[in-house]
PLY file of the C-alpha trace (Angstrom):
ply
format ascii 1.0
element vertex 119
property float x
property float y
property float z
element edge 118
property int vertex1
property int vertex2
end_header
-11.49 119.37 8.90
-14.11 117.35 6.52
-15.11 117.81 3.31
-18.40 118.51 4.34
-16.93 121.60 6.96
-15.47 122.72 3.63
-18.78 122.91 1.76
-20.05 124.25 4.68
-18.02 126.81 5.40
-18.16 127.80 1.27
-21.80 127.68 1.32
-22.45 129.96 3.92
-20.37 132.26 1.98
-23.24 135.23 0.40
-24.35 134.30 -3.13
-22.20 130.84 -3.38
-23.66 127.84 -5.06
-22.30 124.98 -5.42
-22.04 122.84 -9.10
-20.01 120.37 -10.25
-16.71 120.08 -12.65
-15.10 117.30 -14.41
-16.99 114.97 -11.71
-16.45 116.74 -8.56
-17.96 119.40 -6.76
-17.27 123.11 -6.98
-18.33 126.66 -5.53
-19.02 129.49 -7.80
-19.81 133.19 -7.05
-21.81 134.80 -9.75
-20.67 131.79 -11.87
-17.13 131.95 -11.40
-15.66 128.74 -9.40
-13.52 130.13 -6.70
-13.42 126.87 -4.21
-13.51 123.05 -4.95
-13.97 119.55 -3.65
-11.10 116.52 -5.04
-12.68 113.58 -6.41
-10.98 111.53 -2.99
-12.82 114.82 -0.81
-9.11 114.67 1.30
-8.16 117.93 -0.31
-9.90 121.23 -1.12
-8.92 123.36 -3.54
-8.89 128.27 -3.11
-8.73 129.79 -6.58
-5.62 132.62 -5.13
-3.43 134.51 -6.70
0.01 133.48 -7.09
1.23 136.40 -4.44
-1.67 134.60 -2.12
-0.25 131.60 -2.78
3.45 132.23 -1.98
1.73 134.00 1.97
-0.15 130.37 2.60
2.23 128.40 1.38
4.61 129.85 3.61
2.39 130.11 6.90
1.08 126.34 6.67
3.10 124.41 4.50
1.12 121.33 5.87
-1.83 122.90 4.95
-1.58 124.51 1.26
-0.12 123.16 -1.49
-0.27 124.53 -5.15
-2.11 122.27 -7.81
0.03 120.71 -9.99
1.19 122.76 -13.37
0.01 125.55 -14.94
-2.89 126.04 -12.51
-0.55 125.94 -9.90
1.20 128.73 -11.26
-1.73 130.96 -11.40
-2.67 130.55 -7.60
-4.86 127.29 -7.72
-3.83 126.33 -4.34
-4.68 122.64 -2.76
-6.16 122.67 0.91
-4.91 119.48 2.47
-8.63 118.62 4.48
-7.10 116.47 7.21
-4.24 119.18 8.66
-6.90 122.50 8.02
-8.32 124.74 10.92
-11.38 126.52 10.00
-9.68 130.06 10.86
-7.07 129.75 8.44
-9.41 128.11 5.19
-11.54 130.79 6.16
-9.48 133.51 5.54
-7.98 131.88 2.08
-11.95 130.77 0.76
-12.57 134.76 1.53
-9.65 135.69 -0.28
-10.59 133.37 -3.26
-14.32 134.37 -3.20
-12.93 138.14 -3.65
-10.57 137.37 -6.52
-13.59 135.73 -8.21
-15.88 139.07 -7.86
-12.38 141.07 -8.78
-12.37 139.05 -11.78
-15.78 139.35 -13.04
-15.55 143.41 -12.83
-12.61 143.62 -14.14
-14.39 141.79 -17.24
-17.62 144.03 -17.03
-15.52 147.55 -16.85
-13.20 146.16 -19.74
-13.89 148.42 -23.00
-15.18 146.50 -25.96
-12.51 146.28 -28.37
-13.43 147.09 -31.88
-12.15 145.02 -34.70
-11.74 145.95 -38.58
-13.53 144.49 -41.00
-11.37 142.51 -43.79
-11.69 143.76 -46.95
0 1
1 2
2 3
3 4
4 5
5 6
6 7
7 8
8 9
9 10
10 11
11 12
12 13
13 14
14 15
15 16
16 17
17 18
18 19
19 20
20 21
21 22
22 23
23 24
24 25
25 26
26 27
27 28
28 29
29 30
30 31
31 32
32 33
33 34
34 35
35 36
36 37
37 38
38 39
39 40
40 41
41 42
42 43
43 44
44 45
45 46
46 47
47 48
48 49
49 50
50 51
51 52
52 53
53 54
54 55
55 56
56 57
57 58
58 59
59 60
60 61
61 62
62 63
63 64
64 65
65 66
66 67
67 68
68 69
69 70
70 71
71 72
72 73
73 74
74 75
75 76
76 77
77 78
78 79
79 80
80 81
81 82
82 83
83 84
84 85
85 86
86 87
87 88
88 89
89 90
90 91
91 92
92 93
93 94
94 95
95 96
96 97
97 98
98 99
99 100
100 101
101 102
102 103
103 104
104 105
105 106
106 107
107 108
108 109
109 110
110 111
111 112
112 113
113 114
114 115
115 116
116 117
117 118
């Protein structure tokens, strides 16, 4: 797989467009990135959750690899271009895409919290 099969295949995704972070592209649903391009366009990177993570890393250790530190830790899982098949990308960009939308109504169905005023 390219880079440009990864755009691709993000694009074609309903309501994706893509934008760009710290110099490299990204894919955002509703505003939220879920997906992204590396500067050097060999690796991809799915926004998972860490129990996502753990499955993928497990299936296709070749493939998937967790970003480095704290993102890591909370899913941000590297998609090594070069040893990808569309089949498998395509099931973790869908799962990423989701946990974007999750995200964004968890947020909207979140009560407003209601602070005191200091006296």
């Amino acid at each position: 797989m390219k880079a440009n099969d990864f755009r691709r295949m993000v694009l074609g995704m309903r309501d994706t467009a893509e934008g760009s972070h710290m110099n490299h592209p990204d894919f955002r649903v509703d505003g939220k990135i879920f997906a992204s391009l590396h500067h050097d366009l060999q690796w991809g990177m799915v926004a998972l959750t860490p129990e996502q993570q753990q499955e993928f890393l497990q299936e296709n250790p070749r493939m998937f690899v967790p970003e480095n530190g704290a993102w890591g830790r909370m899913g941000y899982t590297k998609v090594r271009l070069a040893s990808a098949d569309e089949d498998t990308v395509g099931r973790a960009i869908t799962l990423a895409r989701q946990n974007a939308l999750d995200k964004l109504t968890a947020r909207s169905t979140r009560k407003p919290t209601t602070r005191r005023r200091a006296r």
